[in-house]
C-alpha positions as CSV (number, residue, x, y, z in Angstrom):
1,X,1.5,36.1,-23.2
2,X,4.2,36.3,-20.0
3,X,8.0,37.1,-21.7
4,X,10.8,37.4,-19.9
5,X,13.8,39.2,-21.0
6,X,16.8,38.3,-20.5
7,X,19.3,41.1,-21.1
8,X,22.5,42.0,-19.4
9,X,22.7,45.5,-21.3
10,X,20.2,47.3,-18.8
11,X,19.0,50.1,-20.8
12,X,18.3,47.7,-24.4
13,X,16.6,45.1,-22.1
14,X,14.0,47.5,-20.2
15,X,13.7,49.3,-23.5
16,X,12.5,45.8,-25.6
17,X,10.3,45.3,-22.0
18,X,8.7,48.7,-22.2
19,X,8.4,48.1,-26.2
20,X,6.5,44.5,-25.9
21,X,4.4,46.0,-22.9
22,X,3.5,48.8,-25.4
23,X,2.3,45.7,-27.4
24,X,-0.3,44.4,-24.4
25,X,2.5,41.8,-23.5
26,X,3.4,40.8,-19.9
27,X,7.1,41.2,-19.5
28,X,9.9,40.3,-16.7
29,X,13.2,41.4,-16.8
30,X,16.5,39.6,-15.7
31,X,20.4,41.6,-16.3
32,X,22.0,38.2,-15.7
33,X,21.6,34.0,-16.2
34,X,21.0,33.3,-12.5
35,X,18.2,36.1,-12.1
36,X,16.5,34.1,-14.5
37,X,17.4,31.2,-13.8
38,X,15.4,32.0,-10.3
39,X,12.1,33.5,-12.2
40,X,11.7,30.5,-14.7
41,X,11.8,28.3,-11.0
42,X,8.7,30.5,-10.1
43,X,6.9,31.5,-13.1
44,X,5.6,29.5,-16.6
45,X,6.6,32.1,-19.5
46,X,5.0,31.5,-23.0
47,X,8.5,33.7,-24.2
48,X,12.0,34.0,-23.2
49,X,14.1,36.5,-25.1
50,X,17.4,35.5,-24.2
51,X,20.9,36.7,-24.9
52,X,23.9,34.7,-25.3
53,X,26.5,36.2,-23.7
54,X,25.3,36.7,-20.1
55,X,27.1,37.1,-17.2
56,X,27.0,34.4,-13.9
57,X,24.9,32.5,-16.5
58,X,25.7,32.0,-20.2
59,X,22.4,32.6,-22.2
60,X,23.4,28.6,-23.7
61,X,23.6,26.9,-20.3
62,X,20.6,28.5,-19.2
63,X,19.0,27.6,-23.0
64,X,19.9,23.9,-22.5
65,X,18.5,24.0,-19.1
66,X,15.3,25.0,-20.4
67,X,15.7,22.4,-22.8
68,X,16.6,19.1,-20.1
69,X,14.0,20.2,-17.8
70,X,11.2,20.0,-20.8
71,X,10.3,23.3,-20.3
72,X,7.2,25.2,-22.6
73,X,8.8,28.0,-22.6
74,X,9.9,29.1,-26.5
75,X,13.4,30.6,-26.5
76,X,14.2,33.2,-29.1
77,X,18.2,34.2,-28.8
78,X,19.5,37.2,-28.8
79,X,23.4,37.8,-30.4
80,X,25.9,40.3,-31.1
81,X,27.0,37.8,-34.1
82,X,24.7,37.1,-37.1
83,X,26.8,34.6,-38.8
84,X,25.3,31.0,-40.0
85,X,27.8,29.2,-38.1
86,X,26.6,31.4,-34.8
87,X,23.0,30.5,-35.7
88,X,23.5,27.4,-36.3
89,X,25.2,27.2,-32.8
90,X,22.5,28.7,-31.0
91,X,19.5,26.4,-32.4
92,X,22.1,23.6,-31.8
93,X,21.2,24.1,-28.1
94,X,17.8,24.5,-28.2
95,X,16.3,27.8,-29.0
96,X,13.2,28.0,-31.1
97,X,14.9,31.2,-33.0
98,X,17.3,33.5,-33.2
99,X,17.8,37.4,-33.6
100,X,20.8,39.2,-34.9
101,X,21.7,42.4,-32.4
102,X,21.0,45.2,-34.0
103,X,17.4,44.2,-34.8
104,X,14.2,46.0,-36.0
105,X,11.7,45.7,-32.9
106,X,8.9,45.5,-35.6
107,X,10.4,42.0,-36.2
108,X,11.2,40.9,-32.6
109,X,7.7,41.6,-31.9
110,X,6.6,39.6,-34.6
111,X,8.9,36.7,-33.7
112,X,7.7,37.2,-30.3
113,X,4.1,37.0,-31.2
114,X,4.9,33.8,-33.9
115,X,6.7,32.0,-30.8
116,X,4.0,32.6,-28.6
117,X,1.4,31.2,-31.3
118,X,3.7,27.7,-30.7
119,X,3.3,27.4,-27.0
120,X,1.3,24.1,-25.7
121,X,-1.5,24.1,-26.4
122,X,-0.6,26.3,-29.7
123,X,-3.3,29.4,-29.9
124,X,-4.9,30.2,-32.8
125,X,-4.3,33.5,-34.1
126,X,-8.5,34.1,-33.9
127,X,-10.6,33.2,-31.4
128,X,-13.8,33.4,-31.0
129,X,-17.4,32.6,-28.9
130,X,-20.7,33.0,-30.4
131,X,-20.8,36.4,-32.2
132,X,-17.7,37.9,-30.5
133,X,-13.9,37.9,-32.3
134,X,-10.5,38.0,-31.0
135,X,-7.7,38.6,-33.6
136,X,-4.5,38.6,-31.9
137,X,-2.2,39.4,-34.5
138,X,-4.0,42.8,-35.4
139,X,-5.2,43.2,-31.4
140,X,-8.9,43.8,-32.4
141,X,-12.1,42.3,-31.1
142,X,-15.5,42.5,-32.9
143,X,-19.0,41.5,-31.4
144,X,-21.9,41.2,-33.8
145,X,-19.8,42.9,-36.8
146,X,-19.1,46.2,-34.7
147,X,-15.4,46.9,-33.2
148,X,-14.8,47.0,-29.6
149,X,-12.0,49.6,-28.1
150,X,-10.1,47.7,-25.1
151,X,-7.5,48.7,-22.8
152,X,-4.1,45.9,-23.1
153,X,-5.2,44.7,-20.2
154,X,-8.6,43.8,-21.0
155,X,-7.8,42.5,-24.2
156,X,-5.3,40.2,-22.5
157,X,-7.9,39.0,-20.1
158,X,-10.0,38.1,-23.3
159,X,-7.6,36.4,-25.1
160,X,-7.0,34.1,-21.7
161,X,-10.2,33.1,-21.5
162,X,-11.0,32.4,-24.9
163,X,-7.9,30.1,-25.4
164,X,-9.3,28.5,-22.3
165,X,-12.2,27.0,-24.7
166,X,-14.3,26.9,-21.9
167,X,-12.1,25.9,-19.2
168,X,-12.3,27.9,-15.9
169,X,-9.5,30.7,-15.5
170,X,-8.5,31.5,-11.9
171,X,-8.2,35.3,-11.1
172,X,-4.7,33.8,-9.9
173,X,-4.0,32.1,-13.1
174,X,-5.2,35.6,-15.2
175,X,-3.0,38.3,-12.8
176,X,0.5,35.6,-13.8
177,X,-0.7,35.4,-17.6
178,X,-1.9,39.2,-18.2
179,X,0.1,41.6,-15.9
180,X,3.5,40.7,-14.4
181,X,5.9,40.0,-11.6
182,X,5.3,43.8,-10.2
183,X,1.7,43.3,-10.1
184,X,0.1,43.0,-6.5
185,X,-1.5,39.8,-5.5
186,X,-3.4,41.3,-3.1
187,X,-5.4,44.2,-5.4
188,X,-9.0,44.1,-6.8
189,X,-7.3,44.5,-10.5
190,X,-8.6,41.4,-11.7
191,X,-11.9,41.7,-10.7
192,X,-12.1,45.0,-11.7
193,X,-10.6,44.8,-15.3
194,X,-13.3,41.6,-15.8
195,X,-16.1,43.8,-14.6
196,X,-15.0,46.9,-17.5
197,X,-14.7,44.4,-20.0
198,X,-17.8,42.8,-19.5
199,X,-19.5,46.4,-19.5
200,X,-17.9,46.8,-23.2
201,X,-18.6,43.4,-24.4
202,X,-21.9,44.5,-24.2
203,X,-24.8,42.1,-23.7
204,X,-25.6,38.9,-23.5
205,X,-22.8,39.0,-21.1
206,X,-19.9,36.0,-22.4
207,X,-17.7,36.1,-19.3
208,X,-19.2,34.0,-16.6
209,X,-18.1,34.2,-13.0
210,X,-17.6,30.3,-11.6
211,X,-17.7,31.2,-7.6
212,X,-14.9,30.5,-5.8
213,X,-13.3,29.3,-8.7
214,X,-12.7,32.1,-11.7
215,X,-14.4,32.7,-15.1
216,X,-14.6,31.5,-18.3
217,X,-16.1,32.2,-21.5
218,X,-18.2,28.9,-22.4
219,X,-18.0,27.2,-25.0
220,X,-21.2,25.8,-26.6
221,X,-21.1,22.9,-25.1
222,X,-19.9,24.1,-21.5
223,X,-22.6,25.7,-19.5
224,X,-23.1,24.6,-16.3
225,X,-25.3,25.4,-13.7
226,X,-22.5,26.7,-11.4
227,X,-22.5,30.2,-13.9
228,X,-23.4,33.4,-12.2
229,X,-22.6,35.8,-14.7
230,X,-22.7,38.8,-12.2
231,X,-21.0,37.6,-9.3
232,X,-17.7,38.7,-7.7
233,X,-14.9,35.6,-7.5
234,X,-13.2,35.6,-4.1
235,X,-9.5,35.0,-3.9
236,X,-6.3,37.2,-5.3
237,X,-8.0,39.8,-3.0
238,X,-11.2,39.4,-4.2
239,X,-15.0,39.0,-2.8
């Protein structure tokens, strides 16, 4: 999932970023309404975890932005006030949920995670292709009844392309979803990461490279001849 935090308390903002990245989340920051008002222009997030009180930008206008401009993005909102009145308030406008400040980051995460489950098209919590299994709320993957060690990053790549069911993923469309807005365009990270996972997946290979065009895990009925499970996709500094 791609979350952006929206914080104007610098040090509790990059420490809930550095938490949900701990988590194999990709995570944005903004300190302030019009900062993010600019990266939700730019960039599709499954999550925003907003605050109310914001300056150039209250969290509620930019909430009921989100809301006009039919935005996916799920909104959980952040406050310094926990009363009904407040909550009520703040789901008035829009948001998907709300958070009392000071919260356990246990249960942001888990709100997070829950919000994230709700996107369109909603993701279920397992996936899975053939004899391989994704859980995302417990972060494990099995193939043929065995457990399979992965890295965030690869895991994220995996859960991509199995929520695709089958669909072509762009290395383009994997660097936005998996890493975030300080990743460079322009590296091999993509192609790389694919390559690792596919070496742990173990074979019969289920990630197939679609030249020119990304890869996908198939779905039974999605095989095509243009698979070449071994190839390199160009594009996002790729050959």
């Amino acid at each position: 999932m791609r979350i952006l935090v929206v914080e104007d308390e610098q040090p509790l903002a990059d420490a809930v970023a550095r938490g949900l990245r701990r988590e194999g989340l990709a995570v944005d920051v903004a300190y302030d309404g019009l900062a993010a008002q600019e990266k939700i222009a730019v960039t599709r997030y499954d999550v925003v975890v907003l605050d109310r009180d914001l300056p150039s930008l209250s969290g509620d206008r930019l909430c009921a932005e989100l809301v006009e401009a039919e935005e996916l993005s799920r909104v959980l909102m952040l406050t310094a006030s926990g009363t009904v009145d407040d909550r009520v308030e703040g789901l008035s406008l829009g948001a998907d949920d709300y958070l009392a400040k000071p919260f356990a980051f246990d249960e942001l995460v888990a709100r997070v995670r829950a919000l994230g489950r709700r996107s369109t098209p909603a993701t279920p919590p397992l996936l899975t292709a053939r004899d391989l299994e994704l859980d995302s709320a417990r972060m494990r993957v099995r193939r043929g009844g065995g457990e399979i060690e992965l890295t965030r990053k690869e895991f994220g790549v995996l859960q991509v392309l199995l929520a695709a069911r089958g669909a072509v993923v762009s290395s383009e469309e994997l660097l936005e979803r998996v890493w975030d807005e300080h990743a460079d365009p322009f590296t091999t990270t993509v192609r790389v990461t694919v390559m690792t996972l596919r070496k742990k997946l173990g074979e019969p290979s289920v990630i197939e490279t679609v030249v020119g065009s990304g890869y996908r895990v198939p779905s039974a009925d999605s095989r095509g001849s243009s698979e070449a499970p071994d190839a390199e996709v160009s594009g996002t500094g790729e050959k």
